[in-house]
N, CA, C and O of each residue as an XYZ file, in Angstrom:
716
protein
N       0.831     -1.179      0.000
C       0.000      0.000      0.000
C       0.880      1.250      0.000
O       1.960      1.182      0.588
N       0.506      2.426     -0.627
C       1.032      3.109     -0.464
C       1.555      4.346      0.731
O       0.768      4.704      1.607
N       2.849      4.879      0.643
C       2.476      5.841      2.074
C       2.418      6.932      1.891
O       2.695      7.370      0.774
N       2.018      7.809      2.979
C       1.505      9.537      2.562
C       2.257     10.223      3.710
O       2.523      9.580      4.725
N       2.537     11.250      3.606
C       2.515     12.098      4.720
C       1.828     13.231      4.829
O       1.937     14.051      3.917
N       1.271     13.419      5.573
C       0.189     14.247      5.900
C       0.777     15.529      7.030
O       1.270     15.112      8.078
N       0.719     17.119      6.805
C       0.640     18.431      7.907
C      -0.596     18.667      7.678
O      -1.359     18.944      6.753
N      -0.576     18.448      8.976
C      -2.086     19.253      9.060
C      -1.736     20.697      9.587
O      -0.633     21.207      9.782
N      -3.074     21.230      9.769
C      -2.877     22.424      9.681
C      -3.931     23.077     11.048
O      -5.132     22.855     11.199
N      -2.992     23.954     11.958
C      -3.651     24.607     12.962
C      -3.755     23.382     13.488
O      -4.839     23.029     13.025
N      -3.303     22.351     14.247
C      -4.088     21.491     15.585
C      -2.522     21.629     16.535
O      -1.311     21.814     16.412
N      -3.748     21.350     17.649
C      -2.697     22.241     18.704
C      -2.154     23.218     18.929
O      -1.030     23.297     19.425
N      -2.941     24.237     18.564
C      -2.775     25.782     18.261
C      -3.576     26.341     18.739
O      -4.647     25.741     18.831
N      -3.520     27.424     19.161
C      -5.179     28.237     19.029
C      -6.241     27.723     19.815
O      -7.353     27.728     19.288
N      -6.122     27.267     21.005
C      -6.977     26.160     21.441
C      -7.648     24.937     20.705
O      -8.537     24.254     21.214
N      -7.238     24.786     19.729
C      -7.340     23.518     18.849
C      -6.994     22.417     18.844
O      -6.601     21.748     17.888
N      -7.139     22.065     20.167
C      -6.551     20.471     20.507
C      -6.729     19.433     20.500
O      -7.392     19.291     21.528
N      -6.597     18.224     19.947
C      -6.263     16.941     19.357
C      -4.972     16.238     19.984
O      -3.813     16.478     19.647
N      -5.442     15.199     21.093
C      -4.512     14.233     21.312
C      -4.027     13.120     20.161
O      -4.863     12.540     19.469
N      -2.902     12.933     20.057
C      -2.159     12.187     18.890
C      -3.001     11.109     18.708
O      -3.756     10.699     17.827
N      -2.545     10.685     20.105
C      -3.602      9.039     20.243
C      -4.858      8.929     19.781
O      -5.335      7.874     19.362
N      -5.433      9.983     19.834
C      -7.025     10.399     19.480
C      -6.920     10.005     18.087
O      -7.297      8.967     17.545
N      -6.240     11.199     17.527
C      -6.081     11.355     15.619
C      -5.414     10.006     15.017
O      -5.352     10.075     13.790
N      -4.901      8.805     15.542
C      -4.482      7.584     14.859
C      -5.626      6.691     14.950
O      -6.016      6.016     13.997
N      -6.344      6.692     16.495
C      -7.161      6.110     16.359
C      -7.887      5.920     15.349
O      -7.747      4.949     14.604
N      -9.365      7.460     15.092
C      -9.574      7.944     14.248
C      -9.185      7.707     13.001
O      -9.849      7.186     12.106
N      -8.024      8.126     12.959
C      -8.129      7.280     11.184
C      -7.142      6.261     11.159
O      -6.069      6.555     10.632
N      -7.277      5.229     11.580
C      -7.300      3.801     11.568
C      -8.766      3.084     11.770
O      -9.155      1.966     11.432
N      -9.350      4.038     12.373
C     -11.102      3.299     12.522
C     -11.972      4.085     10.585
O     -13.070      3.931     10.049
N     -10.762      4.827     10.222
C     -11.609      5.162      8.415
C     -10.867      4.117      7.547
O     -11.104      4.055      6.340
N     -10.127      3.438      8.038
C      -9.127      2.245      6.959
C      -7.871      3.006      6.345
O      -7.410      2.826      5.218
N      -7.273      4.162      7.608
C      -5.583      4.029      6.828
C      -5.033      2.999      8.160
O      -5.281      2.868      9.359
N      -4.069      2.336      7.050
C      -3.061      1.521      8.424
C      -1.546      2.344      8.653
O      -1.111      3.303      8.016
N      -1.054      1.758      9.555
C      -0.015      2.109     10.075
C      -0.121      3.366     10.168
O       0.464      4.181      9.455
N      -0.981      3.634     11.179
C      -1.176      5.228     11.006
C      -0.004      5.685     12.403
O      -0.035      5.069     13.469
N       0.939      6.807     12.148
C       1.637      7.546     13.107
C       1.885      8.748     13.127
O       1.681      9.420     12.116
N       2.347      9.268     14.192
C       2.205     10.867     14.282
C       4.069     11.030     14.598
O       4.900     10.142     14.788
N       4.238     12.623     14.547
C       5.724     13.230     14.854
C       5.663     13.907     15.602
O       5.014     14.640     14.855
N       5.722     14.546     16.619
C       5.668     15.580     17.704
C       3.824     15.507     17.802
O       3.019     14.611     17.544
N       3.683     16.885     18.292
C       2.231     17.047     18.902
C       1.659     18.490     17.683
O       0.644     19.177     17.803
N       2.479     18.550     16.837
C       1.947     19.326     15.497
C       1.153     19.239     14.563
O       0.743     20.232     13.962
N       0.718     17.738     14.219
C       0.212     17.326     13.207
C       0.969     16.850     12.292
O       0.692     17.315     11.186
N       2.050     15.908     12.299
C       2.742     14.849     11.109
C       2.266     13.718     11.705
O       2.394     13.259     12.840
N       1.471     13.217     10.346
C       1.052     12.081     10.214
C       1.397     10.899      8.883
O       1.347     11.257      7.706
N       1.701      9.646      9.246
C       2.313      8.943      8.422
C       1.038      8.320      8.165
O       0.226      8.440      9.083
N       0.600      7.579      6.977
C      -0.639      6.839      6.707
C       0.074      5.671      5.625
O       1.095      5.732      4.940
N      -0.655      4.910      5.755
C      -0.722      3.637      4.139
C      -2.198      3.752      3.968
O      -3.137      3.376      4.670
N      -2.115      4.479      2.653
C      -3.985      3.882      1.947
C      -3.800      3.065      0.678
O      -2.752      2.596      0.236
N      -5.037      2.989      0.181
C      -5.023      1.740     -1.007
C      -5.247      3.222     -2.189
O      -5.054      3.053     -3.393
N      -5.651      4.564     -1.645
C      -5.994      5.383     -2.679
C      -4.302      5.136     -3.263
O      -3.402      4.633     -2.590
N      -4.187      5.636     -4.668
C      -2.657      5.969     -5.281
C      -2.212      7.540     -5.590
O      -1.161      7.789     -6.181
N      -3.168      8.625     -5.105
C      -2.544      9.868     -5.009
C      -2.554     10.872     -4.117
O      -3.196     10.450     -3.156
N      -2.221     11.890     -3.924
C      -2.192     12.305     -2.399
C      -3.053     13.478     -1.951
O      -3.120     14.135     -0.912
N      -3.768     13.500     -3.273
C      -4.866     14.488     -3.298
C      -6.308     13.880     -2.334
O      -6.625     14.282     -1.214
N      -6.891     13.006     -3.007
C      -7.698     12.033     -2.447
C      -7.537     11.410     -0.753
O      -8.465     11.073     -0.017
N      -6.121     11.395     -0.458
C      -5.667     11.013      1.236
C      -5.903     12.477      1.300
O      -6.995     12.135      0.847
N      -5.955     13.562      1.394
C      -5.855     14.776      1.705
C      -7.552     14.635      2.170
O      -7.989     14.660      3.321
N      -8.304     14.486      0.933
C      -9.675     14.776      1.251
C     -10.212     14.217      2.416
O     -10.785     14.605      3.435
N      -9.716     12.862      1.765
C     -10.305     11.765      2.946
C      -9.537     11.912      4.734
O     -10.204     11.534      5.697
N      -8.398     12.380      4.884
C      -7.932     12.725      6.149
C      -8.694     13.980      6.802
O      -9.362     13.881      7.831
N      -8.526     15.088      6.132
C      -9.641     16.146      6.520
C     -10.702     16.068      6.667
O     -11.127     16.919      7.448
N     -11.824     15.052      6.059
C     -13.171     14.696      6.493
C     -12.815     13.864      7.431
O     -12.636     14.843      8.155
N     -12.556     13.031      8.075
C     -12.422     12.059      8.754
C     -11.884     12.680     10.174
O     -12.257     12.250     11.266
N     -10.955     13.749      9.998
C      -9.934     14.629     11.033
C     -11.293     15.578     11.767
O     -11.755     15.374     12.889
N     -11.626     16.348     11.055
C     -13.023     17.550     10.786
C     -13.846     16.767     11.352
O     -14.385     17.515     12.168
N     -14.372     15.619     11.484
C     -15.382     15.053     11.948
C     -15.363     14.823     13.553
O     -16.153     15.095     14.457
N     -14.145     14.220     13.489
C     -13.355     13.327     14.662
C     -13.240     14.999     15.979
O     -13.580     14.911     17.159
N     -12.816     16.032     15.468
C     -12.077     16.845     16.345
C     -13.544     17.741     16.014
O     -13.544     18.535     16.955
N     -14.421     17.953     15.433
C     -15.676     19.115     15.246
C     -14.668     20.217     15.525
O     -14.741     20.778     16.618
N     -13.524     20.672     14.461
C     -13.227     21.845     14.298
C     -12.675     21.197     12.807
O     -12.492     19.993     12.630
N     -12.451     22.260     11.777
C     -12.039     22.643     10.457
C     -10.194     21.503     10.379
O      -9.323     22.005     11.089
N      -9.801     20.331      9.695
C      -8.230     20.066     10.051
C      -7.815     19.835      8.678
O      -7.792     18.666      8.293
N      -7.431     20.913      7.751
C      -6.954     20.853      6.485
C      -6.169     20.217      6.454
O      -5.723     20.191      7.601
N      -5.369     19.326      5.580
C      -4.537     18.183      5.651
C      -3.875     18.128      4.009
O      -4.369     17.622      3.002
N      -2.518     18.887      4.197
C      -1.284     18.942      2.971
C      -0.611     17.465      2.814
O       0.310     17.171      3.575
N      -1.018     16.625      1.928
C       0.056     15.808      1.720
C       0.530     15.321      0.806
O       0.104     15.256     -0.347
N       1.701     14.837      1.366
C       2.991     14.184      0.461
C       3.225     12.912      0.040
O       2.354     12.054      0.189
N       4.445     12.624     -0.548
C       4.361     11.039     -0.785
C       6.169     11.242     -0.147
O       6.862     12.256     -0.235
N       6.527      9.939      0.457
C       7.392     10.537      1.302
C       8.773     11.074      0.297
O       9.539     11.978      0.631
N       8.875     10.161     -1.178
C       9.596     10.737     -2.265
C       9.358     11.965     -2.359
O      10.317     12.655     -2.013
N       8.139     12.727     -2.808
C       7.983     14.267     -2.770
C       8.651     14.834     -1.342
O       9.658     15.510     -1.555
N       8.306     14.699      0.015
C       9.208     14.847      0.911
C      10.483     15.421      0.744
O      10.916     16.506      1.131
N      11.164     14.251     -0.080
C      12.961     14.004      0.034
C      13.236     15.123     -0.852
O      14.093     15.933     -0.499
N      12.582     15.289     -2.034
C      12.559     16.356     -2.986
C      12.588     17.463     -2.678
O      13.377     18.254     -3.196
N      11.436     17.910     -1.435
C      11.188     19.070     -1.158
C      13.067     19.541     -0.675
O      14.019     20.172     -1.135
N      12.685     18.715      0.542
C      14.346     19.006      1.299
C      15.622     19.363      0.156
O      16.384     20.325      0.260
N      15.636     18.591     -0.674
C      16.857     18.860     -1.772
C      16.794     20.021     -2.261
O      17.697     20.850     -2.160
N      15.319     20.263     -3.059
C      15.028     21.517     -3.902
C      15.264     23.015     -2.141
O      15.532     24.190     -2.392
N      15.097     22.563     -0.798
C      15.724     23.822     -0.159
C      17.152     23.761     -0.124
O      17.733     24.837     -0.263
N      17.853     22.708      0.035
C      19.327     22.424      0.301
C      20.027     23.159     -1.302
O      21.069     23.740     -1.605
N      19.034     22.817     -1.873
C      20.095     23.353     -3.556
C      19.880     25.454     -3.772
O      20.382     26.235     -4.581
N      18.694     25.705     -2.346
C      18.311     27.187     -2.387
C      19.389     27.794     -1.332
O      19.308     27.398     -0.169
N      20.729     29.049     -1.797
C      21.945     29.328     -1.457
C      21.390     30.131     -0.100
O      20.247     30.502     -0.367
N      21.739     30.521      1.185
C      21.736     30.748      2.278
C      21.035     32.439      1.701
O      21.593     32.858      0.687
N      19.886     33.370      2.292
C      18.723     34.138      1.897
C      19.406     35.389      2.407
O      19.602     36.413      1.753
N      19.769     35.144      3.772
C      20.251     36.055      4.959
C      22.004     35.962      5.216
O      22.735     34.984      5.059
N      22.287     37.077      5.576
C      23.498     37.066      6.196
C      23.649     36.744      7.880
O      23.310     37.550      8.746
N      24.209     35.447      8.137
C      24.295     35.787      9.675
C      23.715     34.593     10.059
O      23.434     33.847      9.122
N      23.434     34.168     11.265
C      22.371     32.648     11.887
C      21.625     32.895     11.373
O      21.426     34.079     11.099
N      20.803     31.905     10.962
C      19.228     32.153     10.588
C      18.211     30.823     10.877
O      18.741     29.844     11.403
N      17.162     30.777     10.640
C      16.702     29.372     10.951
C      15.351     29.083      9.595
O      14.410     29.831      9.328
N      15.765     27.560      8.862
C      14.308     27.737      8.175
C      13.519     27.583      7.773
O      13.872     26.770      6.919
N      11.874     27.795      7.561
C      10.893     27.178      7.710
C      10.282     26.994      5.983
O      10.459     27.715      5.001
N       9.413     25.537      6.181
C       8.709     25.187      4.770
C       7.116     25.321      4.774
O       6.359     24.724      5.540
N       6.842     26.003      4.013
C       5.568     26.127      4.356
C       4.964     25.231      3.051
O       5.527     25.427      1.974
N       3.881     24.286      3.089
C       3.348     23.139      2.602
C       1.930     23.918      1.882
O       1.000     24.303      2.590
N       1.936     24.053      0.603
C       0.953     24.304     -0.019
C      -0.134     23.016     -0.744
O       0.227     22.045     -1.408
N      -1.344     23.357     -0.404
C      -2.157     22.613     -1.539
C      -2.169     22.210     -2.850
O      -2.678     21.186     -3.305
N      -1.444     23.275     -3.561
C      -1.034     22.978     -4.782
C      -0.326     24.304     -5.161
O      -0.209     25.218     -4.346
N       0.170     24.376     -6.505
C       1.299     25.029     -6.562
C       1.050     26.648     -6.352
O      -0.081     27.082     -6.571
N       1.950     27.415     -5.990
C       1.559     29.051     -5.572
C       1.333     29.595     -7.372
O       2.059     29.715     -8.359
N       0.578     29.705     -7.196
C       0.416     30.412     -8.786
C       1.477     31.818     -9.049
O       1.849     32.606     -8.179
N       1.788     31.844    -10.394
C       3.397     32.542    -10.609
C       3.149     33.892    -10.109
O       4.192     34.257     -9.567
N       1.876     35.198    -10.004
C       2.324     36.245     -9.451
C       2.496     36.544     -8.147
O       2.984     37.561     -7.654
N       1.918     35.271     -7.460
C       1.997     35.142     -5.789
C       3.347     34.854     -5.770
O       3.999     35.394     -4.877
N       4.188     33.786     -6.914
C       5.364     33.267     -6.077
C       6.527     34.905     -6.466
O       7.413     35.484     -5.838
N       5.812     35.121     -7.912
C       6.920     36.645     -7.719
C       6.674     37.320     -7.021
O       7.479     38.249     -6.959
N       5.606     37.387     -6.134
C       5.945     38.708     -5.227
C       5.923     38.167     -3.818
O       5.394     38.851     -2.942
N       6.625     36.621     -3.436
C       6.870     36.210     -2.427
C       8.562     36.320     -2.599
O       9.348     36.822     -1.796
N       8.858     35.689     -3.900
C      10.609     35.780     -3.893
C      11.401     37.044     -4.123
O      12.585     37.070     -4.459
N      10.382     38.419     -3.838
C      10.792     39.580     -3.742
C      10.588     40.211     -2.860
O      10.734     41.433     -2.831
N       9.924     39.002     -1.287
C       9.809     39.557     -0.019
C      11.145     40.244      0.885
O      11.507     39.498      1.795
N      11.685     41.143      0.806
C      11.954     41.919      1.658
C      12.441     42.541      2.848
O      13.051     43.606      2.750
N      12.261     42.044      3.881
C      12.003     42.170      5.279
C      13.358     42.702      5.868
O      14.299     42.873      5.093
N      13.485     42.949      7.105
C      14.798     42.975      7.692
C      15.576     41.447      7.788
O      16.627     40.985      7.344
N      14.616     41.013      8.500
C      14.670     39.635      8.977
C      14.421     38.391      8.211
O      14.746     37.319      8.721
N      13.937     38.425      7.166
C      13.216     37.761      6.375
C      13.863     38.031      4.615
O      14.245     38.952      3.893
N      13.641     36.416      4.580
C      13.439     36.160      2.889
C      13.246     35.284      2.270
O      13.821     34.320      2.775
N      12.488     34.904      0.985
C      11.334     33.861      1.114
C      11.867     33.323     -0.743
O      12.222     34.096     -1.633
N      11.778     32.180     -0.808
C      11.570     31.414     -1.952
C      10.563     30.416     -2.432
O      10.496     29.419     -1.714
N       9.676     30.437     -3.582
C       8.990     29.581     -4.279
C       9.423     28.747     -4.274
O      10.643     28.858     -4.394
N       8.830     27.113     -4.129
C       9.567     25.976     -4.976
C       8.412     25.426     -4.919
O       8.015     24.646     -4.052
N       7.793     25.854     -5.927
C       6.327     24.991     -6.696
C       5.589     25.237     -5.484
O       5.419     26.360     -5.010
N       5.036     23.868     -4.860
C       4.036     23.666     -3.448
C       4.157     24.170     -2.520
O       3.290     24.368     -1.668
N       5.699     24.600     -2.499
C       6.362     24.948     -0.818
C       7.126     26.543     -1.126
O       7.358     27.163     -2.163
N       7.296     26.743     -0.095
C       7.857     28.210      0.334
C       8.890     27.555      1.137
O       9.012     26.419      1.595
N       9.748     28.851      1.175
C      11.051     28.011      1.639
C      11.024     29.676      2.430
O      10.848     30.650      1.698
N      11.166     29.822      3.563
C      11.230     31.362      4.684
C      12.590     31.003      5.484
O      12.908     29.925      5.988
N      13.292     32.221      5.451
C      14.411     31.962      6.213
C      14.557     33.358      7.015
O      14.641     34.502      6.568
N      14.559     32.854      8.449
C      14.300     34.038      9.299
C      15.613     33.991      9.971
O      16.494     33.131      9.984
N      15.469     35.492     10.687
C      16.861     35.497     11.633
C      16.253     35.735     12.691
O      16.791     35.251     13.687
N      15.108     36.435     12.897
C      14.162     37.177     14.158
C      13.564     35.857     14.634
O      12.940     36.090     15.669
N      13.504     34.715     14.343
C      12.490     33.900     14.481
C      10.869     33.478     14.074
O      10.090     34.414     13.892
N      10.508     32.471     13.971
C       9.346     32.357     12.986
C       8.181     33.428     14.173
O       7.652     34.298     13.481
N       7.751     33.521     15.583
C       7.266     33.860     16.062
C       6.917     35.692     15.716
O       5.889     36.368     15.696
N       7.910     35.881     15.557
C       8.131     37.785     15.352
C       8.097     37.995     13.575
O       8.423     39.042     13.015
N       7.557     36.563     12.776
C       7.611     36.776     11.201
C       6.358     37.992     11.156
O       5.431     38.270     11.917
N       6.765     38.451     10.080
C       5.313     38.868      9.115
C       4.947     38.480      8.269
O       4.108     39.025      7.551
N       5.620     37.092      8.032
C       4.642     36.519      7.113
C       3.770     35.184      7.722
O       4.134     34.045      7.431
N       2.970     35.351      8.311
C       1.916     34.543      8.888
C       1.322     33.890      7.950
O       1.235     34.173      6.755
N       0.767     32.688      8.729
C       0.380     31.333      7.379
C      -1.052     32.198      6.854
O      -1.438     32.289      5.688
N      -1.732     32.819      8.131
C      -3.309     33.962      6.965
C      -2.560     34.630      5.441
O      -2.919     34.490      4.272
N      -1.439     35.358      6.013
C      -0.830     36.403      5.319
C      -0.905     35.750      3.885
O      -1.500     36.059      2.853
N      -0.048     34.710      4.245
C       0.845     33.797      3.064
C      -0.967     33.101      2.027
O      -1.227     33.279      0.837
N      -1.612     32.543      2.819
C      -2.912     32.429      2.528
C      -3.614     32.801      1.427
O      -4.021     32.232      0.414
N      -3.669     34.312      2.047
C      -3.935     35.137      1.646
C      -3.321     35.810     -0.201
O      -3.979     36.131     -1.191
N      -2.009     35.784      0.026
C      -0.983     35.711     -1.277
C      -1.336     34.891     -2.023
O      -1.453     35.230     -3.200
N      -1.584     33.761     -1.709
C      -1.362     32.577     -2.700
C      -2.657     32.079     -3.017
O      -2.684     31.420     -4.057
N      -3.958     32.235     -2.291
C      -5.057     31.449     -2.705
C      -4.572     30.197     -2.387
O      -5.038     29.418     -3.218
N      -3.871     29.617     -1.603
C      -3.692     28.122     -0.885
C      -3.805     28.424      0.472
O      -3.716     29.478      1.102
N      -4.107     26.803      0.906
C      -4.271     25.990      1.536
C      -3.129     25.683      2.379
O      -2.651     24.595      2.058
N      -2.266     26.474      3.733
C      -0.911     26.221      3.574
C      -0.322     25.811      5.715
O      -0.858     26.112      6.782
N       0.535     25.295      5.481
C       0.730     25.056      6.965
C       2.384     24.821      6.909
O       2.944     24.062      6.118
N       3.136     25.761      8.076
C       4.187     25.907      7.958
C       4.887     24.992      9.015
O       4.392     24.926     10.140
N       6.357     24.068      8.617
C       7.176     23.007      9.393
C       8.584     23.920      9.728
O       9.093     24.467      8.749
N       9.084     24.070     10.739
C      10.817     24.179     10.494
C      11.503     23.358     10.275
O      11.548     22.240     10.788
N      12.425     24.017      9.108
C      13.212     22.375      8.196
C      13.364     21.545      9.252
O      13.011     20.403      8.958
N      13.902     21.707     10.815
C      14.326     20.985     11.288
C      13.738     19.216     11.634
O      14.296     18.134     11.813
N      12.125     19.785     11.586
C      11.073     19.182     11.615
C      10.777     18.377     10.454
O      10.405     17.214     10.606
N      10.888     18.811      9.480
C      10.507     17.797      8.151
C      11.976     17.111      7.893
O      11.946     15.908      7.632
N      12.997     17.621      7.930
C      14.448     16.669      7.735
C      14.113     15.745      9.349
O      15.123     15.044      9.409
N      13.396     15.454     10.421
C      12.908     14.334     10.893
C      12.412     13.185     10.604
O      12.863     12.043     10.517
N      10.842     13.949     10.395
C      10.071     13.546      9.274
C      10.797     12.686      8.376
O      11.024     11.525      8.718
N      11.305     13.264      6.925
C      12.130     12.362      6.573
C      13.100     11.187      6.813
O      13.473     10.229      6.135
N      13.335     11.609      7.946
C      14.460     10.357      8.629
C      13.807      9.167      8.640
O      14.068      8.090      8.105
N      12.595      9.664      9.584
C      11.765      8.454     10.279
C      10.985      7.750      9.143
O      10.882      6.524      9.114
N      10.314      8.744      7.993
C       8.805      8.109      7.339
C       9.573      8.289      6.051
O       8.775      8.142      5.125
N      11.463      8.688      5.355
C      11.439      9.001      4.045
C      11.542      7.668      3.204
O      11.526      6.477      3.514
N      11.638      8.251      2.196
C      11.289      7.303      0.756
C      12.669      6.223      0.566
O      12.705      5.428     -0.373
């Protein structure tokens, strides 16, 4: 069967809380197996019999949305797309001068081209941001907390669907669930 990885989006946030244990249950009682989680963020590993990752998307968010009676949008991957993502940031040359730390933000589908030009001409003191198709690649020095570019913001830009990881978090991810 195949595997997916799934960010969800907003749980454990905002008073939006979902025990892990809860959310495997849950969808292991809709027919994904080997269902597992990564921290208390929302990475979730699945095997379904669907073959694309659009369809696990739908079906995790109805099933999530039901389970928690709040809204749980659900970005996913195949853990090959994953490994990709990471490369396509590793091959993107350092944004900032100085420490920095940096985050991927997981789109629904791809940022359409005048959102991504006027994301890879973001600006900031602290901040600077790259397209790569699905994902945004943000590299902060202030920290993601003090960004201005908030996942509404970014939202908002792009007409997606979007939920943000620090690389540190998805090069995990990968360790544990990659291709």
């Amino acid at each position: 069967m195949p595997s997916y990885i799934a960010f969800l989006r907003a749980v454990n946030v905002g008073g939006r809380f979902v025990k892990m244990g809860s959310l495997r249950e849950a969808l292991g009682d809709a027919g994904f197996s080997d269902v597992q989680t990564h921290i208390q963020s929302g990475n979730v590993f699945v095997r379904s019999a669907r073959r694309t990752p659009g369809p696990v998307a739908v079906e995790i968010s109805r099933v999530l949305t039901a389970h928690c009676g709040f809204d749980v949008p659900a970005i996913v991957r195949t853990p090959a797309q994953v490994r990709s993502v990471l490369a396509a940031v590793d091959a993107v040359e350092p944004l900032l001068v100085g420490e920095s730390r940096r985050y991927v933000a997981f789109a629904d589908a791809d940022v359409p081209l005048a959102a991504a030009a006027q994301l890879d001409a973001w600006d900031r003191p602290d901040e600077r941001v790259r397209v790569l198709g699905s994902e945004v690649l943000a590299e902060m020095t202030a920290g993601f907390h003090k960004t201005t570019l908030t996942n509404t913001r970014l939202e908002r830009l792009t007409g997606r669907i979007t939920t943000w990881r620090d690389l540190s978090v998805v090069r995990a991810i990968d360790e544990k669930w990659g291709a």
